[in-house]
VOGU-272872 format. One record per atom (N, C-alpha, C): residue number from 0; residue in one letter; chain; atom name; x, y, z. Coordinates in steps of 0.1 Angstrom, whole numbers. Layout:
BEGIN
R     k   r   c    a      px      py      pz
R   NUM   A   A   CA       X       Y       Z
...
//
This chain:
BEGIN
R     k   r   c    a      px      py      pz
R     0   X   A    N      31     129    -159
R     0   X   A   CA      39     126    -147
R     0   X   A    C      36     112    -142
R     1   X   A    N      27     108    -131
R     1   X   A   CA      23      99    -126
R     1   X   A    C      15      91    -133
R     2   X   A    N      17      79    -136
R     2   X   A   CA       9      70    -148
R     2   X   A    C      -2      63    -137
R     3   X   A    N     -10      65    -136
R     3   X   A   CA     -27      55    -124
R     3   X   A    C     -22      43    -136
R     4   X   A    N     -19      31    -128
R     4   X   A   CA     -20      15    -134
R     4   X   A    C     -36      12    -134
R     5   X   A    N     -41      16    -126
R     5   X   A   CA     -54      12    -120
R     5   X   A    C     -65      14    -117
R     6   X   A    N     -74      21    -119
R     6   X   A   CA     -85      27    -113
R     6   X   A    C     -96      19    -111
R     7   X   A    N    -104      20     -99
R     7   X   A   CA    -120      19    -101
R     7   X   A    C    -122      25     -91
R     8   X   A    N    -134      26     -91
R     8   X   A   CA    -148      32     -83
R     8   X   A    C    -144      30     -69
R     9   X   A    N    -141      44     -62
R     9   X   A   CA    -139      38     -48
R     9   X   A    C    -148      29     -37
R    10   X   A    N    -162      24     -47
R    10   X   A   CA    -170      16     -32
R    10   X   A    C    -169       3     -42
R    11   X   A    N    -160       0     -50
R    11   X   A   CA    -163     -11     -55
R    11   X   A    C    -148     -18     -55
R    12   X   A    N    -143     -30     -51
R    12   X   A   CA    -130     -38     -52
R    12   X   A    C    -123     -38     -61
R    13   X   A    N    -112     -32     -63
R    13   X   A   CA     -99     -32     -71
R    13   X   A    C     -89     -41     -70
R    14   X   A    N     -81     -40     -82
R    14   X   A   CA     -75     -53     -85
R    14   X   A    C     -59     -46     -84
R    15   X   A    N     -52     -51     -77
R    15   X   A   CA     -38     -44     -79
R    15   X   A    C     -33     -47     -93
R    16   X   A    N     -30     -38     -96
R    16   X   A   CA     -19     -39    -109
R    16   X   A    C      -7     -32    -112
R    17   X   A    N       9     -37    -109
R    17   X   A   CA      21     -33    -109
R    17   X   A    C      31     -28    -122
R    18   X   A    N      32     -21    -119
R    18   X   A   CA      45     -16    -130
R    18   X   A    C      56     -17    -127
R    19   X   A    N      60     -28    -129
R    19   X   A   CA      70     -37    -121
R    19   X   A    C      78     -51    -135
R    20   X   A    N      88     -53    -132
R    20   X   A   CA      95     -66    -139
R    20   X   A    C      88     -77    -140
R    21   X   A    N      81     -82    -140
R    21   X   A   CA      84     -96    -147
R    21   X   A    C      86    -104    -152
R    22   X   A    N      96     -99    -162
R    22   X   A   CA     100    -108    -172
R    22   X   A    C      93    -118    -177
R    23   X   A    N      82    -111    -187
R    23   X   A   CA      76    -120    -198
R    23   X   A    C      64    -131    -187
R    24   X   A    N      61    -132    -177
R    24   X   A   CA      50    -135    -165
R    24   X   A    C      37    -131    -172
R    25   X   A    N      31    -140    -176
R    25   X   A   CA      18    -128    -185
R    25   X   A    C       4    -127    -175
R    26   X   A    N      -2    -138    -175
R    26   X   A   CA     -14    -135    -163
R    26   X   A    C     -11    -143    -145
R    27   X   A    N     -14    -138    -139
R    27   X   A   CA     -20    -144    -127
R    27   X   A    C     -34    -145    -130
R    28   X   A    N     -47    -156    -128
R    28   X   A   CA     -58    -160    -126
R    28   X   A    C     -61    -167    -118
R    29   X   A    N     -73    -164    -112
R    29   X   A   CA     -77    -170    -100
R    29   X   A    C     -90    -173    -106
R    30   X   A    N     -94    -192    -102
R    30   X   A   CA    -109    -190    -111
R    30   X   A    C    -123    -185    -105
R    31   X   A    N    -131    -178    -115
R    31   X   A   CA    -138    -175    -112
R    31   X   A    C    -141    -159    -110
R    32   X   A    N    -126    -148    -112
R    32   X   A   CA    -125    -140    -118
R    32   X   A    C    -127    -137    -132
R    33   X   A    N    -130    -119    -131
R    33   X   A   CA    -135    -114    -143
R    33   X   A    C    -124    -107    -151
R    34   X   A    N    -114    -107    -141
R    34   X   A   CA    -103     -98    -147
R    34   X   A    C     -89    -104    -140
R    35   X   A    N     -78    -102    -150
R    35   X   A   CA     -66    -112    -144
R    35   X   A    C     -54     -97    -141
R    36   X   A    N     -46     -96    -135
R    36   X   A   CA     -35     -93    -131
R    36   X   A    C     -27     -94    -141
R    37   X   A    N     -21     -84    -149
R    37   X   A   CA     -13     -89    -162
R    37   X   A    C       3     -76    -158
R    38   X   A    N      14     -83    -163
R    38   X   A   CA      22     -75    -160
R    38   X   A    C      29     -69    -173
R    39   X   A    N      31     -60    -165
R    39   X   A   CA      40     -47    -179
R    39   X   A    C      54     -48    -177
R    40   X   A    N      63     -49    -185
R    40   X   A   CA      77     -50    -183
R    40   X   A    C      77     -34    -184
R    41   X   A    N      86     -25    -176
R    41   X   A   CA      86     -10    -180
R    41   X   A    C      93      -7    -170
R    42   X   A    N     103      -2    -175
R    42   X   A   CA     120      -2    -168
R    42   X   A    C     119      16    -169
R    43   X   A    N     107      24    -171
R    43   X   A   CA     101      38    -167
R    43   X   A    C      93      39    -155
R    44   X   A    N     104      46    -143
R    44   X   A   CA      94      48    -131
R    44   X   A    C      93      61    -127
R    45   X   A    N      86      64    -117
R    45   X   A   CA      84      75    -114
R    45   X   A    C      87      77     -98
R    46   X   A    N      93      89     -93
R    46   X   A   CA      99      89     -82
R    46   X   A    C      87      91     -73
R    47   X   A    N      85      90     -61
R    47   X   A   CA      73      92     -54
R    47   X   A    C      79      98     -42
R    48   X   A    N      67     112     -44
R    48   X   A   CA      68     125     -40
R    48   X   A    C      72     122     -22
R    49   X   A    N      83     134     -18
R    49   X   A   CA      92     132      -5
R    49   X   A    C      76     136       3
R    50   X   A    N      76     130      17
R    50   X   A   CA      69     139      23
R    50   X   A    C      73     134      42
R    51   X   A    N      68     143      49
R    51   X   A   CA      72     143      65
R    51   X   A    C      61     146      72
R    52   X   A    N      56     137      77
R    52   X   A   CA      41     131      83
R    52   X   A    C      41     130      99
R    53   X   A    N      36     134     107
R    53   X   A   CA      32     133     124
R    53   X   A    C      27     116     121
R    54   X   A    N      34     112     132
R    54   X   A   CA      28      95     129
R    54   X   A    C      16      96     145
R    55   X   A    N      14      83     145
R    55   X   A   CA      -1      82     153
R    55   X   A    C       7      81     168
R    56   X   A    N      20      78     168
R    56   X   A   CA      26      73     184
R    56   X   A    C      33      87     182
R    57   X   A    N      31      96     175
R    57   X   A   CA      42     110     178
R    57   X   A    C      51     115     175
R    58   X   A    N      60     103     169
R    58   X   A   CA      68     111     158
R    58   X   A    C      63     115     146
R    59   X   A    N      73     118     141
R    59   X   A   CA      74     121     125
R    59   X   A    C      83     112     118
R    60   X   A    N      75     107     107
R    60   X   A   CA      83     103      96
R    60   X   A    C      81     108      83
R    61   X   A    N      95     100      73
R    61   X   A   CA      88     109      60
R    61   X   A    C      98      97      53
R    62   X   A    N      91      97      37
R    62   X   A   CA      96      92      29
R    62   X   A    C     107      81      27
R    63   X   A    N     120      92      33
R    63   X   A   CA     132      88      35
R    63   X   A    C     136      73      47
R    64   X   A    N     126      76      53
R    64   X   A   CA     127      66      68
R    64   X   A    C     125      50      59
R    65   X   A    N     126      47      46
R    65   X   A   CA     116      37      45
R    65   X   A    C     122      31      28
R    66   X   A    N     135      39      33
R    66   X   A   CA     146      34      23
R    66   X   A    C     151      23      20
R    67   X   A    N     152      14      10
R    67   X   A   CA     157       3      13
R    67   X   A    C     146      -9      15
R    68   X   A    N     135      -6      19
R    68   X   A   CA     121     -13      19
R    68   X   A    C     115     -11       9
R    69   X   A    N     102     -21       3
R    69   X   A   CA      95     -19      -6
R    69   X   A    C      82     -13       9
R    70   X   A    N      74      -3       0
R    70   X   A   CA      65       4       6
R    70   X   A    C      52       5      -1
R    71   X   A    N      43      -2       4
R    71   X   A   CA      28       0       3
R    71   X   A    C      21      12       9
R    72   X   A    N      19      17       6
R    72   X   A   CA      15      36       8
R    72   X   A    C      -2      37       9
R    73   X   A    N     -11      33      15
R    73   X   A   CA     -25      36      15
R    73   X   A    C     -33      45      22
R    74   X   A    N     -39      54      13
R    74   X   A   CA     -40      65      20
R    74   X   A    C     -57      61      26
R    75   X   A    N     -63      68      33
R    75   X   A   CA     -75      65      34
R    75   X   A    C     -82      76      48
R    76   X   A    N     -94      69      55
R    76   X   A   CA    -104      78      65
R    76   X   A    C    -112      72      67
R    77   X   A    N    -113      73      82
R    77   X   A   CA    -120      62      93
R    77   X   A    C    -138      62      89
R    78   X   A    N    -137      73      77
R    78   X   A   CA    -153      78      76
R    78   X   A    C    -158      71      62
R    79   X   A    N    -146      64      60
R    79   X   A   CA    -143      59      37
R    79   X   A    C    -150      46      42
R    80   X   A    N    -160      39      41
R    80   X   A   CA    -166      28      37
R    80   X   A    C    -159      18      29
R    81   X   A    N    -154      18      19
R    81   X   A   CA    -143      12      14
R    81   X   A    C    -129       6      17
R    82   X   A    N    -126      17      26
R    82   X   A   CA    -113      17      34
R    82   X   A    C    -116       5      45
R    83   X   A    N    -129      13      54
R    83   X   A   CA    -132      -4      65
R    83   X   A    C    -132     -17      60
R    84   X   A    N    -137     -19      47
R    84   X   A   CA    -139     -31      45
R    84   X   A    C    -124     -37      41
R    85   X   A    N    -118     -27      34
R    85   X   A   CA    -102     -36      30
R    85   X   A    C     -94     -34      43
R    86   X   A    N     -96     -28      49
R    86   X   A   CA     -88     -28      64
R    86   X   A    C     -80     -43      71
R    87   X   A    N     -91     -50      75
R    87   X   A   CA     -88     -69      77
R    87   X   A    C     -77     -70      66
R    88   X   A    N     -78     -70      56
R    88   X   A   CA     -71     -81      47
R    88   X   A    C     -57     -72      46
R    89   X   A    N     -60     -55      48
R    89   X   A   CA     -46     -46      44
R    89   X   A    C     -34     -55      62
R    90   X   A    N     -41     -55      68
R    90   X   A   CA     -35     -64      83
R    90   X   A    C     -31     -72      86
R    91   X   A    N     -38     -78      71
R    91   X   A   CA     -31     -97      74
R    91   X   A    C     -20     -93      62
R    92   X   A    N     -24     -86      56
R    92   X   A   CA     -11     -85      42
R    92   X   A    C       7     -82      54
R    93   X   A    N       3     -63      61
R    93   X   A   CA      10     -62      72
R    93   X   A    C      16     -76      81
R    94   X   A    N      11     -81      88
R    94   X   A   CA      15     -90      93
R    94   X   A    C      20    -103      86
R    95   X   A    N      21    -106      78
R    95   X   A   CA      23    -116      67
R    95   X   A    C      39    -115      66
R    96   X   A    N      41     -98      63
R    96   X   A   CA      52     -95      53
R    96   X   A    C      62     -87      62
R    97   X   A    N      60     -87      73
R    97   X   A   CA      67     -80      81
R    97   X   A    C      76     -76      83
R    98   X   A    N      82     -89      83
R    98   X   A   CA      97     -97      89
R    98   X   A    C      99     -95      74
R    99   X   A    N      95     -96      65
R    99   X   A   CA     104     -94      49
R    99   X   A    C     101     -83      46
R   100   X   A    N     106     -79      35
R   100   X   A   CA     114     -62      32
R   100   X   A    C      99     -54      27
R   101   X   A    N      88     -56      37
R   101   X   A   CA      75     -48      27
R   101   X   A    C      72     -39      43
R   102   X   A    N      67     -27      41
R   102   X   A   CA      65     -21      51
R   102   X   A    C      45     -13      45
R   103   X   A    N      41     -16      54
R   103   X   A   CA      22     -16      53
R   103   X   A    C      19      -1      61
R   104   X   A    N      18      17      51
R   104   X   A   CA      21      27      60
R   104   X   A    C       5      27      55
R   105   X   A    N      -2      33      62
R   105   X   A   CA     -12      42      62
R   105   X   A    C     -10      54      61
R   106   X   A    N     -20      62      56
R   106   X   A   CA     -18      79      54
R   106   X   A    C     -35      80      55
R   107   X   A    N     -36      87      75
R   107   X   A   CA     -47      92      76
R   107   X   A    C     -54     103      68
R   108   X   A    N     -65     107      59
R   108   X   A   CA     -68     120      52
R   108   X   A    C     -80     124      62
R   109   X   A    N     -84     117      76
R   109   X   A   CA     -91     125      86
R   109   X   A    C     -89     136      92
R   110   X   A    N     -99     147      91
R   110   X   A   CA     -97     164      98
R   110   X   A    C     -92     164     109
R   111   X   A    N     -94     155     116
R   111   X   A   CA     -96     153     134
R   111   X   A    C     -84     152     139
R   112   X   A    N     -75     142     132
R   112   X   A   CA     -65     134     130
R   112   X   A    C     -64     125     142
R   113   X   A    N     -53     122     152
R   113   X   A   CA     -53     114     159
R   113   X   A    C     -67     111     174
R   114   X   A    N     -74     121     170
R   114   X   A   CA     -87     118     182
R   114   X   A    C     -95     109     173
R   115   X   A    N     -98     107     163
R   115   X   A   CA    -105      95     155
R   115   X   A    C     -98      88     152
R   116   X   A    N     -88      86     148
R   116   X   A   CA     -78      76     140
R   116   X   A    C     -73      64     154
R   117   X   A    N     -72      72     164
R   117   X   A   CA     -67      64     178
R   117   X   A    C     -76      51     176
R   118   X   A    N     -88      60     179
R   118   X   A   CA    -100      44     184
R   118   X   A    C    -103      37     171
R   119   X   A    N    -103      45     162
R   119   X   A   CA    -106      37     150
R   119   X   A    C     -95      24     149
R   120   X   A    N     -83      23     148
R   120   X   A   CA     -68      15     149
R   120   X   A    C     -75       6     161
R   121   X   A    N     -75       8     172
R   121   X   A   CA     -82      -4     182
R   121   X   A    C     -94     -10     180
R   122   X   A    N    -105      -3     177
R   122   X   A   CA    -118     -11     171
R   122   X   A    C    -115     -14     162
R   123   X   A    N    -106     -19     148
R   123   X   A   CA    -101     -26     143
R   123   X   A    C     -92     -34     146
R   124   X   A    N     -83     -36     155
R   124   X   A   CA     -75     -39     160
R   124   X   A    C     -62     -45     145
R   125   X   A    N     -57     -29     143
R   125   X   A   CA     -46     -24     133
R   125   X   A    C     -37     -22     141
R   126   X   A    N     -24     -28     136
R   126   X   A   CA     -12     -26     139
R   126   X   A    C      -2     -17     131
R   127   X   A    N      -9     -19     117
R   127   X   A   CA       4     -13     110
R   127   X   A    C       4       1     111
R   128   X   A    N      18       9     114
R   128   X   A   CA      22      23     118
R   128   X   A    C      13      32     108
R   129   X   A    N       9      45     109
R   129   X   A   CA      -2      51     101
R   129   X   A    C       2      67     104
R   130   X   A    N       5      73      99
R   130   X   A   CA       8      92      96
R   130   X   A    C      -2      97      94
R   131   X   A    N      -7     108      99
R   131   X   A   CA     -17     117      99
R   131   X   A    C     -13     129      88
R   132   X   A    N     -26     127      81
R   132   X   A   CA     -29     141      68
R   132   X   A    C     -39     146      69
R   133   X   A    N     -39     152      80
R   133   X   A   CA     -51     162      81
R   133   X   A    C     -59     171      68
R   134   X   A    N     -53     177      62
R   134   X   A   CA     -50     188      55
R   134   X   A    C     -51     183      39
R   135   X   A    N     -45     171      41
R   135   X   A   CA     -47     166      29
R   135   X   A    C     -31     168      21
R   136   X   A    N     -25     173      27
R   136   X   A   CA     -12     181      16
R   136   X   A    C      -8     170       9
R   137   X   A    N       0     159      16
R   137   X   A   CA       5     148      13
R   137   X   A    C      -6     143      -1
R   138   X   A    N     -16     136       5
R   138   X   A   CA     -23     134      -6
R   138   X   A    C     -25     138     -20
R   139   X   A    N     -22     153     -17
R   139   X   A   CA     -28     163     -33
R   139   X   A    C     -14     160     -40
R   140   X   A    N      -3     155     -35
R   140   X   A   CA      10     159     -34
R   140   X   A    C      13     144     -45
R   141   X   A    N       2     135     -43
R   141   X   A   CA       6     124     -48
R   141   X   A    C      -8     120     -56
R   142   X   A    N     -16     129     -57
R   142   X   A   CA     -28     131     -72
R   142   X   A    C     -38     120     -68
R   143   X   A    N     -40     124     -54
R   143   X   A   CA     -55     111     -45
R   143   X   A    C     -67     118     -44
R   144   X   A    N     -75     110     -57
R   144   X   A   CA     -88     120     -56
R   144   X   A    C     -97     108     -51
R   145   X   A    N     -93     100     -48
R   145   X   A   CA    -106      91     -41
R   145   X   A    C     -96      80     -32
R   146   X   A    N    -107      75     -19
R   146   X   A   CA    -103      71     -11
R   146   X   A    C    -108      57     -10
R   147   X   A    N    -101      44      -9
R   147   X   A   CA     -90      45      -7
R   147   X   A    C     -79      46     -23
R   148   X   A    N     -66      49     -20
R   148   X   A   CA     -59      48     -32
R   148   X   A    C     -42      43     -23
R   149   X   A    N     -35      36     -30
R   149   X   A   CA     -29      25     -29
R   149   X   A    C     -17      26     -33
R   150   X   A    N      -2      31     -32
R   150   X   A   CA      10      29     -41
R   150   X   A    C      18      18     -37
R   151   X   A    N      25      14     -42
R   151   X   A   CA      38       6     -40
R   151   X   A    C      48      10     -45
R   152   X   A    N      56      17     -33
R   152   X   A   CA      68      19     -42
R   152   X   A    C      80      13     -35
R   153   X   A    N      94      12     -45
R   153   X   A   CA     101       6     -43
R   153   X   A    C     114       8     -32
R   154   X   A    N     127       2     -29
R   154   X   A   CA     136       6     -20
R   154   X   A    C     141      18     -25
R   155   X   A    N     140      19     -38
R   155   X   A   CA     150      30     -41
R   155   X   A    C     139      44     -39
R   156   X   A    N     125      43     -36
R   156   X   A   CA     117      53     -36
R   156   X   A    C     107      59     -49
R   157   X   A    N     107      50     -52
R   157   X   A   CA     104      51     -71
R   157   X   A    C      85      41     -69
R   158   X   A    N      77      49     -75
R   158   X   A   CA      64      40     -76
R   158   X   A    C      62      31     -85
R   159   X   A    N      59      23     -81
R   159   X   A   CA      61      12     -92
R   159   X   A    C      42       4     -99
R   160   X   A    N      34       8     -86
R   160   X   A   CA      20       7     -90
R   160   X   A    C      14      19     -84
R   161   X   A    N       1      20     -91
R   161   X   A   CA      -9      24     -76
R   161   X   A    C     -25      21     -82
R   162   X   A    N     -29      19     -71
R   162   X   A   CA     -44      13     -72
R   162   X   A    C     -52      22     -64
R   163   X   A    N     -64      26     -73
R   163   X   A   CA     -82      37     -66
R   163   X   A    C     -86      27     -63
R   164   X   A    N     -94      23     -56
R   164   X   A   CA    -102      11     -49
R   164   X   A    C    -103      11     -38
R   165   X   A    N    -109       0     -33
R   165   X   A   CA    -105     -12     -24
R   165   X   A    C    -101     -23     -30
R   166   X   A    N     -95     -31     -17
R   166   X   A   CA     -88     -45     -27
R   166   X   A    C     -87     -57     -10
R   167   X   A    N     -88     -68     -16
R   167   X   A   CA     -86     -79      -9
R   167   X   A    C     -73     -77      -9
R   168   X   A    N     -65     -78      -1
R   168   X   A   CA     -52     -82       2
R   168   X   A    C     -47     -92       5
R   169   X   A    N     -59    -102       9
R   169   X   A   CA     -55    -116      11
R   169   X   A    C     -58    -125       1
R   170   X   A    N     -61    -121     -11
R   170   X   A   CA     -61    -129     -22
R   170   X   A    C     -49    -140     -23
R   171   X   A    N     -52    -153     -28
R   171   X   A   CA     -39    -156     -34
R   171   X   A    C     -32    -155     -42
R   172   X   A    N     -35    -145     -54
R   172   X   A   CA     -28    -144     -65
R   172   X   A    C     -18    -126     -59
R   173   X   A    N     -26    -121     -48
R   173   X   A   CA     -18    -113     -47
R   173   X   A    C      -6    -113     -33
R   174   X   A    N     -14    -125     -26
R   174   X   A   CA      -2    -129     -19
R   174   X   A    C      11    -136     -25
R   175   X   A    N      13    -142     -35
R   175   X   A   CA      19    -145     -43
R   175   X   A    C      25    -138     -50
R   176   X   A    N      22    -127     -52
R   176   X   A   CA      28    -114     -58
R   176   X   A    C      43    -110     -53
R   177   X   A    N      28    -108     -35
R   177   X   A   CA      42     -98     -24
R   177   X   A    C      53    -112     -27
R   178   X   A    N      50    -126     -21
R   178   X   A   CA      62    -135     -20
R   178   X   A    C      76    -136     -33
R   179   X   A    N      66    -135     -44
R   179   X   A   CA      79    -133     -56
R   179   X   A    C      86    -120     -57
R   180   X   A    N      78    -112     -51
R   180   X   A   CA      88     -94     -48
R   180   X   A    C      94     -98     -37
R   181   X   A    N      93    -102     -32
R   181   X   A   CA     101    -101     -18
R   181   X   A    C     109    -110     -17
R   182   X   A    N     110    -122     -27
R   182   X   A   CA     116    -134     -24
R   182   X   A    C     120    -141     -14
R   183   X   A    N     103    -145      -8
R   183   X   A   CA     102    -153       1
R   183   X   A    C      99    -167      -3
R   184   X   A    N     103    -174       4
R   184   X   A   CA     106    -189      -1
R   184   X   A    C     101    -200      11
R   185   X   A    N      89    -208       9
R   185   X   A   CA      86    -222      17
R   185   X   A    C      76    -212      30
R   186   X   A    N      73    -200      29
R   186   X   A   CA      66    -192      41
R   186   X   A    C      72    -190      48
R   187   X   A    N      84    -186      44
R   187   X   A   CA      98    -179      56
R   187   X   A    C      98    -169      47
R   188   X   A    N      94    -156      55
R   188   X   A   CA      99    -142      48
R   188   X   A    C     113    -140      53
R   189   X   A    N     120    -138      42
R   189   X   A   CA     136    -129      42
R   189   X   A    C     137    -119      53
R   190   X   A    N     147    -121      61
R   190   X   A   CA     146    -109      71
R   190   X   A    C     157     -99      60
R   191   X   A    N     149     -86      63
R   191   X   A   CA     156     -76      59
R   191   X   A    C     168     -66      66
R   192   X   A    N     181     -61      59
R   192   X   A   CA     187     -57      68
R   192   X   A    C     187     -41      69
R   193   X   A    N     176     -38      67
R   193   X   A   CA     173     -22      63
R   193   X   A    C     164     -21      82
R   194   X   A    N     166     -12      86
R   194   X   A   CA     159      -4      96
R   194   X   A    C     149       6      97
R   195   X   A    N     133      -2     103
R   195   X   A   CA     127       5     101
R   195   X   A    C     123      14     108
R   196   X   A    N     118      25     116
R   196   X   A   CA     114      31     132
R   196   X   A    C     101      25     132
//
């Protein structure tokens, strides 16, 4: 079913890696890395599983809300060690890409749900919108045995990566990623004409 592009050790930094177009793009390298970003041409995706989530301000959203956008999906818990440390960089990625067609969701897997997640979001001072999974359903629903874990999927709703890890977000080779997906040009992201809540 679901192909992992990616894995490592959830307390140790992961490298995104997409299943995504290309076109013949062979490495990104950054020096002084041990491992490069290589892409897979593979016109085989996988759809990523519907789901409808209590968000942190009270609604609900789900899947469908987020059509038309590319979607960074990270699931994680205010208790994951891993998760804190990519937090900063998942924020600046969020705010970077905003205004262009990427949307930065979180998927809480805290018991508590919004009585930890609240303060945790301010003592970080996180903006990007975040759904509570108490229970975990969502998660099992999308094969998350370690936290944090990472998808990207596309407007049409289809996954196109996912990454076990943590990960810098503010790398350059992977800011440069989001800007050639998103076809942003000169540090002006594309405004998108899709709506997001």
């Amino acid at each position: 079913m679901r192909q992992v592009i990616s894995t490592r050790p959830p307390c140790q930094p992961g490298r995104f890696h997409f299943r995504h177009f290309f076109f013949g793009l062979a490495i990104l390298l950054a020096a002084g890395l041990l491992f490069a970003a290589t892409a897979v041409a593979d016109t085989e995706t996988t759809p990523a599983p519907p789901f409808t989530l209590k968000s942190l301000d009270g609604g609900k959203r789900s899947l469908q809300d987020y059509r038309g956008r590319y979607l960074l999906l990270n699931f994680w818990a205010t208790w994951c060690g891993p998760c804190k440390i990519e937090m900063p960089s998942l924020e600046a990625l969020h705010r970077r890409f905003e205004a262009a067609n990427l949307t930065v969701l979180g998927v809480s897997n805290d018991p508590f749900g919004e009585r930890v997640v609240e303060p945790f979001m301010k003592a970080y001072d996180l903006t990007f919108p975040v759904l509570l999974d108490p229970n975990q359903e969502i998660s099992k629903r999308y094969g998350v045995h370690s936290l944090p874990t990472t998808f990207l999927i596309d407007p049409e709703g289809r996954i196109l990566g996912v990454l076990a890890g943590a990960e810098d977000w503010s790398k350059p080779e992977t800011i440069a990623y989001f800007m050639d997906l998103l076809n942003v040009q000169r540090g002006t992201p594309r405004k998108s004409s899709a709506s997001v809540p």
